[in-house]
One Martini backbone bead per residue (centre of mass of N, CA, C, O) as a GRO file, in nm:
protein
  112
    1UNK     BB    1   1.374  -0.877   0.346
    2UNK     BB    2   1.620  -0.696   0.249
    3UNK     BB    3   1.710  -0.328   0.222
    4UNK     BB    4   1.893  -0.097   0.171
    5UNK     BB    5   1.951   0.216   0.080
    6UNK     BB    6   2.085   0.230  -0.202
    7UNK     BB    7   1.867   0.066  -0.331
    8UNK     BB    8   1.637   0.256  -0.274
    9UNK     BB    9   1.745   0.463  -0.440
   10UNK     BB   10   1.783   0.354  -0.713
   11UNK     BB   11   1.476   0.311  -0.752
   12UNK     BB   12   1.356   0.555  -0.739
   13UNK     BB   13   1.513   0.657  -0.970
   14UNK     BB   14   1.402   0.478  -1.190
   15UNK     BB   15   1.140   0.498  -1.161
   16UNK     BB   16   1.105   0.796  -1.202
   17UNK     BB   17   1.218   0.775  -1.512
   18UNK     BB   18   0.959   0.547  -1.586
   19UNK     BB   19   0.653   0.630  -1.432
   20UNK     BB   20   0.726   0.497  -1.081
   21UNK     BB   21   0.613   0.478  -0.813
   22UNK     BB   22   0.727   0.478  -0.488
   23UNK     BB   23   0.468   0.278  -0.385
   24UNK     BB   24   0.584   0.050  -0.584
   25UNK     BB   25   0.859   0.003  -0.484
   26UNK     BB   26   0.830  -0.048  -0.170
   27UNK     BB   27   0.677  -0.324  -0.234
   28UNK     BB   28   0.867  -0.463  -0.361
   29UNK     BB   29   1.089  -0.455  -0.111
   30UNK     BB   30   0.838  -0.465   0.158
   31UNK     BB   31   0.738  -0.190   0.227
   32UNK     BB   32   0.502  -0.261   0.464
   33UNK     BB   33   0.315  -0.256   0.766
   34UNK     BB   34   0.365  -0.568   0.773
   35UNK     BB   35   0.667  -0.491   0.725
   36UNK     BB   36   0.878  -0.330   1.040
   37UNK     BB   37   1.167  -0.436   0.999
   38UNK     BB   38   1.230  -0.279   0.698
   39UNK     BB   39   1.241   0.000   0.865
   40UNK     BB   40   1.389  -0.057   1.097
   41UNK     BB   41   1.623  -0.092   0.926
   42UNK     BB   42   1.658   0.152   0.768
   43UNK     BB   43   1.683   0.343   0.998
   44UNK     BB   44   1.933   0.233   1.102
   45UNK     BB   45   2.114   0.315   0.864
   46UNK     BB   46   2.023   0.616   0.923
   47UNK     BB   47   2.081   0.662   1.241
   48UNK     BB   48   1.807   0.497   1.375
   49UNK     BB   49   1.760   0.392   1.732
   50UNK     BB   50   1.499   0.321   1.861
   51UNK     BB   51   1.645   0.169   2.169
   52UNK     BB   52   1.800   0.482   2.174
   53UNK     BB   53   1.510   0.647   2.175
   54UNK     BB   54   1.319   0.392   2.343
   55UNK     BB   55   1.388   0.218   2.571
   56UNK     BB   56   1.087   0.153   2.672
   57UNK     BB   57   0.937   0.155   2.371
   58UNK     BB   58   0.808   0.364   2.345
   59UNK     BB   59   0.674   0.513   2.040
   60UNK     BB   60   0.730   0.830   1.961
   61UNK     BB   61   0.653   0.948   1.645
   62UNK     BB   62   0.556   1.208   1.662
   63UNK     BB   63   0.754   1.337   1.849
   64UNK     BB   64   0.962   1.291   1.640
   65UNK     BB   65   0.902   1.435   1.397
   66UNK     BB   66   0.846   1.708   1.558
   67UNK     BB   67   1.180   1.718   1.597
   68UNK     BB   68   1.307   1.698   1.291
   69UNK     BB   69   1.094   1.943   1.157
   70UNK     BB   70   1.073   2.167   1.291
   71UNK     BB   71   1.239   2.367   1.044
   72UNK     BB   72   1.009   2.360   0.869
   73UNK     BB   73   0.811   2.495   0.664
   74UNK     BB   74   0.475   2.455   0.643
   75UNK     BB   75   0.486   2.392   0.315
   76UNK     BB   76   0.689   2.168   0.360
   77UNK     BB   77   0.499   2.003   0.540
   78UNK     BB   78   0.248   1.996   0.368
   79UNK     BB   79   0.394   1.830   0.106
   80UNK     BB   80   0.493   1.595   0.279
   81UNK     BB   81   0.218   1.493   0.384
   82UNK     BB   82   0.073   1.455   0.089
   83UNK     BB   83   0.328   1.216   0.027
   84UNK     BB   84   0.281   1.035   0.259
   85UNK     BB   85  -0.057   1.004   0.212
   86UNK     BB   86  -0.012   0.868  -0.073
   87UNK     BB   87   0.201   0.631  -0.010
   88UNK     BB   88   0.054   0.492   0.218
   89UNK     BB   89  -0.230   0.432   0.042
   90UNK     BB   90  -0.021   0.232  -0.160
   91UNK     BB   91   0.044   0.043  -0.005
   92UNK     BB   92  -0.238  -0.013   0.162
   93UNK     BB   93  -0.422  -0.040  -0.095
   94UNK     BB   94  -0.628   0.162  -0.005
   95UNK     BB   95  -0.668   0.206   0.247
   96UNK     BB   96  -0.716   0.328   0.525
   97UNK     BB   97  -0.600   0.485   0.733
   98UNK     BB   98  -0.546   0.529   1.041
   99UNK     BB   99  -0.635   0.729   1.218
  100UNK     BB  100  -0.413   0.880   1.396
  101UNK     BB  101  -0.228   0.904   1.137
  102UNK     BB  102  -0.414   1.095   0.980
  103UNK     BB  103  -0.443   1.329   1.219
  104UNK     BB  104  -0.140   1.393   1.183
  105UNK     BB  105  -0.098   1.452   0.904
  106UNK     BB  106  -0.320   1.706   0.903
  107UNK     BB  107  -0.177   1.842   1.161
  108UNK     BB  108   0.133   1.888   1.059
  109UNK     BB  109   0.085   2.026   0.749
  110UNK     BB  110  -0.061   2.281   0.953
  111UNK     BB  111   0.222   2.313   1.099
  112UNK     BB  112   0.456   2.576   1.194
   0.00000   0.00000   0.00000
């Protein structure tokens, strides 16, 4: 499954309209743990090409995220974290996100 920018802009928006979850969104269009194509094509339309960050294969995703977010303060930090960690969740049909994953999650949430 292929999916755009603009779709999923669009579909998050009528979600939120409609009092539909963004992890049911997600999960429509096909980004889940399993389907990692779909968010790396997501990424390149965002202007994210990993084979030229990461031109060894070597993705450090903790990494790349502590140097996007670096200017977000704390607060806005941990808001992220706890939405990213609630949609995780909910993609991955409840199961525990994987320990490493968890881990970053509370660690950057409350890192400064």
């Amino acid at each position: 499954m292929s999916v755009d920018l603009e779709t999923l802009r669009q579909r998050l928006m009528e979600a939120a309209m409609n009092g539909i979850s963004p992890g049911q969104v997600f999960k429509e269009l096909g980004i889940t743990p399993d389907n990692p194509e779909v968010l790396q094509a997501l990424m390149a339309q965002a202007g994210f090409d990993l084979n030229t960050l990461f031109p060894d294969g070597q993705v450090d995703m903790p990494g790349m995220v502590n140097n996007l977010t670096k200017d977000l303060s704390p607060e806005v930090k941990q808001q992220l974290s706890q939405v990213i960690h609630g949609l995780a969740s909910e993609i991955n049909n409840g199961q525990p996100l994987p320990p490493d994953v968890e881990e970053f999650l509370k660690g950057w949430g409350n890192s400064d």
